[in-house]
C-alpha positions, 0 to 999 in steps of 0.5 A: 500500500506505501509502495502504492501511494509512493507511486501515486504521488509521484505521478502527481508530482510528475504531472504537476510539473508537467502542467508548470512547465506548460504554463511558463511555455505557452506564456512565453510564447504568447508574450514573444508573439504579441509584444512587439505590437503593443505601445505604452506612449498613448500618442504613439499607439497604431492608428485603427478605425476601431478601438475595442474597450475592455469592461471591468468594474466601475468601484472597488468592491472594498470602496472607492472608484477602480483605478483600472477603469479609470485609466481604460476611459481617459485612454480611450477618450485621448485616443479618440481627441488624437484622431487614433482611432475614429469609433469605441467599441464599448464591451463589458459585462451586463450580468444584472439591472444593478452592473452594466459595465457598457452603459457605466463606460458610456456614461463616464465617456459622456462626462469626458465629451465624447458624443454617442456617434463615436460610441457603441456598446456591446452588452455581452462582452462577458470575457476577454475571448467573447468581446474579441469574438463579438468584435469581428463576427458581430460588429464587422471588426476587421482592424482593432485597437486593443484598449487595457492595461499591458498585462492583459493586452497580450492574451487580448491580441493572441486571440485577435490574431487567431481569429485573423483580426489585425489589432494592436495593443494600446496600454493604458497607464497603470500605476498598479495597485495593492494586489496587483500582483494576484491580476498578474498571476491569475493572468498567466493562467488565463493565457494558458486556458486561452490556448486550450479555449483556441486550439483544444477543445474549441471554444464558442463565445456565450452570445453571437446574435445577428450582424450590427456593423459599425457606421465610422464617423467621418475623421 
């Protein structure tokens, strides 16, 4: 029975190695694929028709406004002053009547002066993965600017890239906060289920539905 267990642990051990070492090589990968294409001077960022904003939490669950949020809306709408990019696609979760994080980025963009014509919304970017998807097959996104901070953005234009959709990276400035550090770790993870999700057991976003192209407005 000892010799039994000695054996089973070392299996485990062998696999939990195995599944570390995964890990690190798919994020490496991801990250040697995508860096080249995301820029941190906002001024600088690649000029696209379309900038893809990534919902996230307008407060902090322990109080406070989220100062990724934040950094997402100021970003966006410089980008759209300095003629980056023409239109904001909004795209974020809208799991209740109380959270909606589209209409929440709408409304601060309204505080910041950018007008409804240089904005639409999808209400169900419910990931990463679903608002990239929704970006092309819904809203005939063939040409993204990725809006998010840069921990984040490499897995955003993995899946772009996938999908054949040119994009790049926009990082928003990010001061980083206490904790950051789990967004991090957490991130490494959901990169790596990003290349199950695309190349294993073939992923489907939650909600399609019918084509709404985006109208550009005149530059």
């Amino acid at each position: 029975m000892l010799r039994l267990l000695k054996g089973l642990l070392k299996t485990l051990a062998a696999c939990a190695l195995l599944l570390t070492v995964g890990v690190v090589v798919i994020n490496l990968w991801i990250l040697q694929k995508t860096h080249a294409r995301i820029e941190h001077e906002v001024p600088l960022c690649v000029a696209q028709p379309v900038g893809l904003v990534f919902g996230t939490a307008q407060w902090l669950r322990q109080g406070g406004s989220n100062p990724y949020f934040k950094a997402r809306i100021e970003t966006s709408a410089e980008l759209l002053r300095l003629h980056r990019i023409q239109h904001l696609l909004l795209s974020g979760d809208n799991r209740t009547r109380y959270y909606n994080e589209p209409i929440n980025m709408w409304r601060s963009l309204r505080h910041r002066n950018v007008d409804d014509e240089y904005m639409t919304l999808d209400y169900a970017g419910f990931s990463t993965f679903d608002s990239v998807v929704r970006a092309k097959e819904v809203f005939g996104a063939g040409r993204l600017m990725l809006i998010s901070q840069d921990w984040h953005l490499p897995r955003a234009l993995f899946i772009a890239d996938a999908l054949g959709v040119e994009a790049s990276g926009c990082a928003v400035p990010d001061d980083g906060v206490d904790g950051e550090w789990r967004l991090r770790v957490r991130e490494w993870l959901a990169r790596a289920a990003t290349f199950g999700d695309l190349y294993i057991w073939g992923r489907e976003p939650y909600f399609l539905g019918p084509l709404e192209p985006i109208r550009l407005s005149p530059p």
